[in-house]
N, C-alpha and C positions, 0 to 999 in steps of 0.2 A: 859787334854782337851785343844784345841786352837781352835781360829775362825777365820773366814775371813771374812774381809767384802768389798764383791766386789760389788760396785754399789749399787742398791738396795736391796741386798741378804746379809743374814748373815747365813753363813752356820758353822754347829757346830760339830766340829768331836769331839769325844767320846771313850773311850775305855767301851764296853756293858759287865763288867765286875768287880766286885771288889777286883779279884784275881793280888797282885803284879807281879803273872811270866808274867801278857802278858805284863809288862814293857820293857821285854829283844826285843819286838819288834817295826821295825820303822814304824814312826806317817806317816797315810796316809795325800798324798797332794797333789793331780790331778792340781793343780797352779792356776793360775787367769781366771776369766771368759774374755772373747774370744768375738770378736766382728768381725765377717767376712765379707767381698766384696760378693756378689754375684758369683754364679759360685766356689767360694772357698770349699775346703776342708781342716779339719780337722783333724791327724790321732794320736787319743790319747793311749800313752803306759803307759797301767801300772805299778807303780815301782817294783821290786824286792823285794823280802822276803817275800814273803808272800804265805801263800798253796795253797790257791783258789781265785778265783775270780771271779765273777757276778755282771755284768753290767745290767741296768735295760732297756737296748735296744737292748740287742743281750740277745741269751741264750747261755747255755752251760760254761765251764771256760776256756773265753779265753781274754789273756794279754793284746790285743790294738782295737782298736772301730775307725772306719774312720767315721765324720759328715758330712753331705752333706746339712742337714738341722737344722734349730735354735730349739732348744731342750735342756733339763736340761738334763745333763749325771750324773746319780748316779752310782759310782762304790763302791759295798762290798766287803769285803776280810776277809781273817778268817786265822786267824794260830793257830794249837793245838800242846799246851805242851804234855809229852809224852802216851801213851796208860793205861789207868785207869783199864783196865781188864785186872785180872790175868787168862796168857793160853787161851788168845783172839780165837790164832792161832790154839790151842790143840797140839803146835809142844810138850809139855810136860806132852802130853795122858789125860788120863779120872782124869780129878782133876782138882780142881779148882772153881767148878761148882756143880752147885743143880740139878735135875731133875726130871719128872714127868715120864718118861721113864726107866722102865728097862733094864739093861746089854742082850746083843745079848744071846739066847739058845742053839743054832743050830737048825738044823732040813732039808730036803729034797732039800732046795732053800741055804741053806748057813746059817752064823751065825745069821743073820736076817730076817730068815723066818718067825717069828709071829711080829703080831703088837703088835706096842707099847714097842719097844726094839732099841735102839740107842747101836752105837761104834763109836768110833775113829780108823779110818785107811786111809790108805793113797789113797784108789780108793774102791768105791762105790760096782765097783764088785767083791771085796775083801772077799765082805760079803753078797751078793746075787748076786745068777748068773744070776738075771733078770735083775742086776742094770747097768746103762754103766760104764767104764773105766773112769773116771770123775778124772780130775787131779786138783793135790790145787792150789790155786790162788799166787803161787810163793815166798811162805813168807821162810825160812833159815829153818833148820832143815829139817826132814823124809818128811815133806810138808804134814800132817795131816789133815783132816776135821772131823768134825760130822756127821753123817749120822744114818738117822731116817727110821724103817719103822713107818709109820703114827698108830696115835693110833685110836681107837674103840671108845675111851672116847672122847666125845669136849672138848675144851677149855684147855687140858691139857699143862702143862709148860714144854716147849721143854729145855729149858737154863734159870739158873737162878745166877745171882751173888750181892751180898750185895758192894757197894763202896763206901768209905767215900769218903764226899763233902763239897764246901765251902758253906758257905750262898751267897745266890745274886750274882753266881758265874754264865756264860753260858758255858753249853758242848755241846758236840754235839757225838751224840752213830750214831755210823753204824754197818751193818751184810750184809754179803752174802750169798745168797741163790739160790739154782739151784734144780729142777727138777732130778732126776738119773733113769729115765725110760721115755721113752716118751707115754703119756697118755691123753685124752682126759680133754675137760672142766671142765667136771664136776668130775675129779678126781683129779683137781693140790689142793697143799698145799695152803690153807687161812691161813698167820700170822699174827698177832698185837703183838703191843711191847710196853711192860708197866715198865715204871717207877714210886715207891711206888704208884703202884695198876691202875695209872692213865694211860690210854692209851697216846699214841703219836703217831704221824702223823697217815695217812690213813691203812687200812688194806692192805696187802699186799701177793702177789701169786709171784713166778716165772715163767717161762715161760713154756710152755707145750713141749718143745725138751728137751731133755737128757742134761747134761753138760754147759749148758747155763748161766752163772755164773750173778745173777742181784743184784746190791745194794740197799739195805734200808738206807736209812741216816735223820737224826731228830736233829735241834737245843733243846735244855731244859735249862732250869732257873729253878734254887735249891731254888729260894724265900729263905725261913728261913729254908729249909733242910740241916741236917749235915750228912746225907746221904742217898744211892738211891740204891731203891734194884729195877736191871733191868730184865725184864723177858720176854721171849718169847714165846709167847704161839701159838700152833696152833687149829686153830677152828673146822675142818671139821672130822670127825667122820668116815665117809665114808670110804672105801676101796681103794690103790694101794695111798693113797697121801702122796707118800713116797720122800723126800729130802734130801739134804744135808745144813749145815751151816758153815760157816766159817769166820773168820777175822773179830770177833769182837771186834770193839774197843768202848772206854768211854774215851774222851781226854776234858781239857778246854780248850775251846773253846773262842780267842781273836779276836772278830768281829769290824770291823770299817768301817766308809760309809765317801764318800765326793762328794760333787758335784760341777760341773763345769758346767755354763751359759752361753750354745752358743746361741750370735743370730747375724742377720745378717743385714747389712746394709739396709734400708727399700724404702730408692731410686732407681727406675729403671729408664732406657731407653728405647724406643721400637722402631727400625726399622721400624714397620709396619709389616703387610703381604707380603709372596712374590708374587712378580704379573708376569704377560704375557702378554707381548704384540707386536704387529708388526712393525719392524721398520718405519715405514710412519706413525703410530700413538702414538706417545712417550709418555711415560707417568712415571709422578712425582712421587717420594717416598718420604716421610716426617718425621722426627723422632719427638717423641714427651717424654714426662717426666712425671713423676708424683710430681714434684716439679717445682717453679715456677723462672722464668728465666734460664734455659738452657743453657749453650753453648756449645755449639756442634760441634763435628769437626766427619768428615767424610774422611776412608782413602784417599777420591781424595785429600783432602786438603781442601774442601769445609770447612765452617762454618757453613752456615744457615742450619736452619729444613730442608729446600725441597731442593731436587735436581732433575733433569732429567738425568737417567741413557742413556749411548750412547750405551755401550759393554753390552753383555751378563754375569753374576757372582754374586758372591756374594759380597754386599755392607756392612759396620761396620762404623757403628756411635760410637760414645763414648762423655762421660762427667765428669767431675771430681763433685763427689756428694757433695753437701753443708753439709752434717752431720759434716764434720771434718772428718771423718774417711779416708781422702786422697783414697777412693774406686775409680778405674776406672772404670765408667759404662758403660758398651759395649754391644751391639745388632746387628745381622747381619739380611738382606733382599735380600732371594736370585731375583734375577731378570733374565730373562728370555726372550729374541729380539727376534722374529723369524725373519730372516732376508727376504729379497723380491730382489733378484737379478733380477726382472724382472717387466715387465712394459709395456704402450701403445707404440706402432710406429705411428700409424692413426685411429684416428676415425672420420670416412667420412658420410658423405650421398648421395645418389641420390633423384635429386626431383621427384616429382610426377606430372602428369598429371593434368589441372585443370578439377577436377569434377571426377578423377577416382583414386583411390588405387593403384599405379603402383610404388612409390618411394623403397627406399631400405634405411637400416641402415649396416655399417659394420663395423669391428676394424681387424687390425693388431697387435701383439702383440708379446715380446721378451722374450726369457727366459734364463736360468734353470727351468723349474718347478719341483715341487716333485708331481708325478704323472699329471692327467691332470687337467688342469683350469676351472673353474665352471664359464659360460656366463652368466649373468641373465640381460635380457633386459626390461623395461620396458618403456611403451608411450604410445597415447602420451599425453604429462603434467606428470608432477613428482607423480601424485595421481593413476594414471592410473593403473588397473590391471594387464592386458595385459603383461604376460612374456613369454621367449623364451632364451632353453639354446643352443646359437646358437653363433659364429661368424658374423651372417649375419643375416640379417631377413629383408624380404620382402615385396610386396605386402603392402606397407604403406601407410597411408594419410600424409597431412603435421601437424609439430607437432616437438614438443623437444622431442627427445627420449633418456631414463636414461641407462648406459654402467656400471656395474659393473662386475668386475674381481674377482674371491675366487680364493687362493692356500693358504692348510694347515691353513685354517681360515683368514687370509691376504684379503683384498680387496684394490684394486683401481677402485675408479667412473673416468666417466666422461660423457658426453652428448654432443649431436647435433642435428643442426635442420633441417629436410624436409621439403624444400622449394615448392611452386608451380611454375610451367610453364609457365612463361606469365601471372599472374593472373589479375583478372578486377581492375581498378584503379578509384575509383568515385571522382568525383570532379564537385562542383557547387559556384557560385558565384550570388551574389544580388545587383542591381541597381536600387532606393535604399535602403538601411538597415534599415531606419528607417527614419519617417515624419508624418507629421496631415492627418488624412483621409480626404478623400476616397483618399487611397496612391496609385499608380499604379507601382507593381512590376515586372521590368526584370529579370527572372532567366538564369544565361551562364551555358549551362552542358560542364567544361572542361575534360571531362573521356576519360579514354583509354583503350584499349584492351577490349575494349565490344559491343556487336552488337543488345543490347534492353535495354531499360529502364525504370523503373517505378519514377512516382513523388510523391509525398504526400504532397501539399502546406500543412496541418495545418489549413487551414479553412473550412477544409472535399472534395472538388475539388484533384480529382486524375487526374492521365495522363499517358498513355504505351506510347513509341515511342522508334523507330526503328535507329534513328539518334541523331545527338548531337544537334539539333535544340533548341533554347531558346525557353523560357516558359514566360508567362507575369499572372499575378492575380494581381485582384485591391481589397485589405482591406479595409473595411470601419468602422469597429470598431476598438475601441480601445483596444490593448491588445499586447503580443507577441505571433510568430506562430512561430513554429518550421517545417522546412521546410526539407524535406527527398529524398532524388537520390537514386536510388541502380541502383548501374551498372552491366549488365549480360552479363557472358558468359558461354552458356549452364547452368552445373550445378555451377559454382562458382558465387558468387557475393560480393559485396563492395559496402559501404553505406557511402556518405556525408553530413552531415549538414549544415544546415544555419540556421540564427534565424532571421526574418522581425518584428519590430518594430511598432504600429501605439503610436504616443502619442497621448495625451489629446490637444483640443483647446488651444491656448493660454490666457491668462484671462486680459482684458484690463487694463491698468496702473490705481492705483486709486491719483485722483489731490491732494497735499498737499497742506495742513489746512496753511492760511497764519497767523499772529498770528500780530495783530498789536504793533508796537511798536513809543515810543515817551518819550524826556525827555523835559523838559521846565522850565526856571528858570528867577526869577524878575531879574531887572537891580537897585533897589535902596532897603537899609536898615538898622533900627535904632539901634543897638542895646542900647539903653540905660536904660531896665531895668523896662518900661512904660509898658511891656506885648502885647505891637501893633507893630507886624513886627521887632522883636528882633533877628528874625533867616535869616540868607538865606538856603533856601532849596531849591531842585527839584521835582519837577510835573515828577513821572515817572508813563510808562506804557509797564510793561510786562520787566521790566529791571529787570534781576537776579545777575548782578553782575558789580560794580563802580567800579572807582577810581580818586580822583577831587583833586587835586594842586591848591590851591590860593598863587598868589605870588602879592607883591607891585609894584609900576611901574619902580623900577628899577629891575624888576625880580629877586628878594629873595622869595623863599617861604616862607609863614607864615603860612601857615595850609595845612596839608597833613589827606585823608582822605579813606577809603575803605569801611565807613559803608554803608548799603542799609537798607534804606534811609538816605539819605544826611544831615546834621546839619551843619551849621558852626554861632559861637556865637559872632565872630568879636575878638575873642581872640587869641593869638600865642601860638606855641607851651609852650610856658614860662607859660599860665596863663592871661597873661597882655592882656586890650585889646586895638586893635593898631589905630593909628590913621586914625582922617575922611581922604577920598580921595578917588583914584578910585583905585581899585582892579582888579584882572585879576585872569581868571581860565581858567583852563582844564581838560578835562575829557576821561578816555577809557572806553566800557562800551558792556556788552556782554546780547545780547535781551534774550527771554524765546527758542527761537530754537536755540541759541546759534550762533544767529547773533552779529558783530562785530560792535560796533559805536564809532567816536571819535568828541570833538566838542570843543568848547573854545569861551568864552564870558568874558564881564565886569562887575563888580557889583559897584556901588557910598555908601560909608557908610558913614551913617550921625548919628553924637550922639544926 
């Protein structure tokens, strides 16, 4: 026994036997499990030595298996030491063997005219003349079979032989059997084949043509049997279910399995779909992954996902897969131009008549076409129903009208406008636009190319006239009018505005509030502490904001001050207070309207 262990897989090969001969053969070994690129194949060969072989993805016994997809491969294989039945073949005649069947009689049809009477000879019709020429299955000697006519009795034992066995040993018994008259359904041979009493595998028939040689084959396990009596028995009772048997063998049977773990790299690339489309409408192919960050190289040489293809072909992207498995990931996208060698020369209009449907639309245009070009016009505005599959079309109003070109599905637009003739021009002006009522309004009609006119001041006053004559209205409310021309000619017309004004009265100035103001201050005092006239202060009125310098008469300041209201205690900045004599002040000072005052006195301190 040996194992492998590939990845996640422990796979366990075995010899399914406990017989030493199937040592003389070699250990199966299908190799390492397999990890493949997309697109890859596989093509596994079986080794050599061995009799058969069965794969559990193909049928039949055959040597090599190609993968195309991730799949466990089990392959069986069997070699048998040599044939357990003596006179398998009967190339050494009636012997060897037990049977339920008596020796051929003779009689009218041949040696085997009654049922229930078996021979060995080398052709079927040897021994009845109903039987065909049915030749042996190529084994050395006279090339002998059995041949049976069918018996009367069921279940009776066509072949029987005793053969010693190993214990726990596997064999594997086959027979052939064929039909030797061609005969209907319900006349072929039913066989079963029993080992010590126990059937094995299915029942089985041959085929209903003559000579048609079919094998039965059955694996068995002898468990604790030291031997196996094999028998063959046929079931059907009935009349003409006559055959033959041949090349049976009883071999052990050295069976072994191994298995091989294909799968495959699990990252793709996709090109995309392949598209269609017309050279004047280009359009992008993208490749995309199912792993994250990509890069991508495209045969142009490109890199990114997208590209816009120019030529007609097939595109391949590729990426090297992050698994590790150095997998080239490749996808192709076929794309598809249909080219447009052809195109506008002119597209023109004729104007129209004012007031009548007379313009034209038309195009020129160049080619090769593939067959002919598809006109579809429509106007006029781009919503417009109205189509015509025409070069030219007629009889129009004025209006943008839409030009599209079809070949082999391909378009090219374009558009153009129909103009009118001369049409009416409105134009008005106002003298003036706006002022206090009662306003008296000049209107100027500057129009052109029209020969009537309608007004609409906006204060419900209309007017027709036949010239450009000014217009006058006088407003007396207050409000804005919107003021309306339409200029005529026949049936076209054109419309100007104006918009007149009246405002509101003016509302009289209102007189500002004067706000009195006043500051006033003694000229003599004591500070010395007596509580009568200790301070100099100011008498203000309506004063919001001081500022008062007392300086000595050699102009040094001694007190500096910003408070509102005024104090000075006859002290210096120090604390100390200064000597009697005269004083001197000044002052800037800002009223309650944020009037400006400045002023300057003398104060006399006495202690």
């Amino acid at each position: 026994m040996k194992k492998k262990i590939l990845g996640a897989f422990i796979v366990v090969l075995t010899w399914n036997t406990a017989s030493s001969q199937c040592s003389q053969f070699p250990l199966l070994n299908l190799g390492n499990d397999t990890l493949l690129c997309q697109g890859q194949s596989l093509n596994l060969v079986a080794p050599s030595g061995y009799d058969a072989y069965t794969w559990n993805i193909l049928p039949g016994n055959q040597t090599d298996v190609t993968i195309t997809a991730p799949t466990s491969v089990v392959l069986n294989v069997v070699n048998y030491t040599a044939n357990l039945v003596v006179n398998g073949d009967f190339e050494a005649g009636n012997t060897g063997f037990t049977t339920g069947y008596g020796p051929g009689t003779g009689g009218s049809f041949g040696l085997l005219t009654n049922p229930s009477t078996y021979a060995v000879t080398t052709s079927p019709n040897l021994v009845h003349n109903n039987f065909g020429a049915c030749s042996d299955l190529g084994t050395t000697g006279p090339g002998n079979m059995l041949v049976v006519n069918g018996s009367n009795v069921p279940n009776t034992t066509v072949w029987s032989q005793v053969i010693a066995v190993d214990p726990n040993t596997d064999y594997s018994f086959s027979a052939w059997a064929t039909s030797v008259e061609n005969i209907t359904q319900s006349n072929v041979a039913i066989l079963q084949f029993f080992i010590n009493g126990v059937q094995i595998g299915p029942v089985f028939s041959p085929t209903l043509l003559s000579c048609n040689w079919q094998q039965f084959s059955q694996f068995w396990n002898s468990g604790v049997s030291t031997s196996a009596t094999i028998s063959i028995v046929a079931q059907v009772s009935s009349g003409n279910n006559d055959f033959a048997i041949d090349n049976i063998t009883f071999n052990t049977a050295c069976l072994q399995s191994d298995t091989l773990v294909v799968t495959y790299d699990a990252n793709t690339v996709d090109a995309g779909a392949n598209i269609t489309f017309c050279q004047n409408e280009p359009q992008a192919i993208t490749a995309t992954a199912n792993f994250q960050n990509p890069n991508f190289t495209w045969e142009t040489g490109a890199t990114t996902p997208t590209i816009t293809p120019a030529t007609s072909g097939w595109y391949t992207v590729s990426a090297v897969s992050p698994s590790g498995s150095g997998c080239i990931l490749c996808d192709s996208v076929n794309v598809s131009i249909t080219a447009m060698p052809w195109g506008f020369d002119t597209v023109a209009a004729q104007p129209t008549s004012c007031g009548v449907n007379d313009g034209a639309v038309y195009t020129l245009v160049h080619g090769p076409f593939v067959g002919q070009p598809i006109y579809t016009w429509n106007g006029p505005g781009a919503n417009n129903p109205n189509q015509i599959n025409a070069s030219v079309w007629q009889n129009l109003g004025a209006g943008w009208y839409y030009i599209d070109v079809e070949n082999q599905g391909c378009h090219r637009t374009d558009s153009v406008l129909v103009t009118t003739l001369n049409p009416p021009i409105a134009q008005v002006s106002a003298n003036p636009i706006s002022g206090y009522g009662p306003l008296s309004v000049t209107f100027t009609n500057g129009s052109s190319n029209s020969n009537s006119f309608d007004w609409y001041f906006g204060n419900g006053n209309t007017n027709s006239t036949t010239d450009l004559s000014s217009q006058n209205q006088v407003y007396d409310s207050v409000g804005s009018y919107n003021v309306i021309l339409v200029a005529i000619n026949g049936n076209c017309t054109d419309t100007a505005f104006v918009t007149v004004i009246v405002l509101p009265p003016p509302v009289p100035p209102i007189p500002p509030v004067i706000v009195p103001v006043d500051i006033k201050a003694p000229n003599i005092f004591t500070p010395n502490g007596d509580h009568v006239n200790d301070f100099f202060t100011f008498e203000l009125l309506n004063i919001k904001e001081l500022d008062v310098t007392v300086v000595n008469r050699w102009g040094n300041p001694v007190y500096v001050s910003s408070a509102v209201p005024f104090s000075w205690d006859g002290k210096d900045s120090g604390g100390n207070l200064v000597n009697e004599g005269v004083y001197f002040y000044k002052y800037t000072a800002k009223g309650a309207q944020d009037e400006l005052f400045e002023g300057q006195g003398f104060v006399q301190l006495f202690k």
